[in-house]
C-alpha positions, 0 to 999 in steps of 0.5 A, spaced: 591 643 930 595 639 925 603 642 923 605 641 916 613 640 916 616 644 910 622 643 906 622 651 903 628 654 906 626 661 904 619 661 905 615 667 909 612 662 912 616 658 915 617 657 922 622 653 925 621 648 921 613 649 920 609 652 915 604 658 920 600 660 913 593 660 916 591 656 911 595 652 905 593 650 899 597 644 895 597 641 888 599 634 886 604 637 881 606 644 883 606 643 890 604 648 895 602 654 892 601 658 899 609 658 897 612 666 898 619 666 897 622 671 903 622 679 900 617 676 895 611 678 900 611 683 905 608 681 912 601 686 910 601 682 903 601 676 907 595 678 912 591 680 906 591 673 902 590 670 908 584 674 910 582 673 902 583 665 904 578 666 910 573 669 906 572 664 901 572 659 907 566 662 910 563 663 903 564 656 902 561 654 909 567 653 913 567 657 917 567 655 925 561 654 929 559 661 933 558 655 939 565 654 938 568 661 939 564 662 945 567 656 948 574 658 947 572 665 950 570 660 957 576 657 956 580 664 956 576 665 961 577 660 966 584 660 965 585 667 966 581 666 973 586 661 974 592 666 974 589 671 977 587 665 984 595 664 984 
């Protein structure tokens, strides 16, 4: 999964350094709207968005295939084996 490096110091998204929005949105002129100064946005406000953002993916065709979400359960899976073998 891609990291996008953000300059925003006070971003409720910033982690380390990082943005970890679900999703982000940019334009070429106002730069990222998924920008939230930090006590602009309480963290239930910000789940609310990205749900929302989801939504609109879906609807727009974007959402992951079912075949994927089962691979990554067998995936658990399997290192939730591993575990348990040491």
């Amino acid at each position: 999964m891609p990291r996008i490096r953000c300059h925003y110091v006070d971003c409720v998204f910033l982690d380390e350094g990082y943005c970890a929005a679900a999703a982000v949105e940019l334009d070429s002129e106002e730069g990222c709207l998924t920008y939230a100064a930090a006590g602009e946005v309480s963290a239930e406000d910000a789940w609310d968005d990205n749900e929302a953002l989801e939504e609109e993916w879906e609807e727009a065709g974007f959402a992951p295939d079912e075949e994927e979400d089962e691979d990554d359960e067998l995936e658990e899976e399997e290192e939730d084996d591993d575990f348990e073998d040491e």
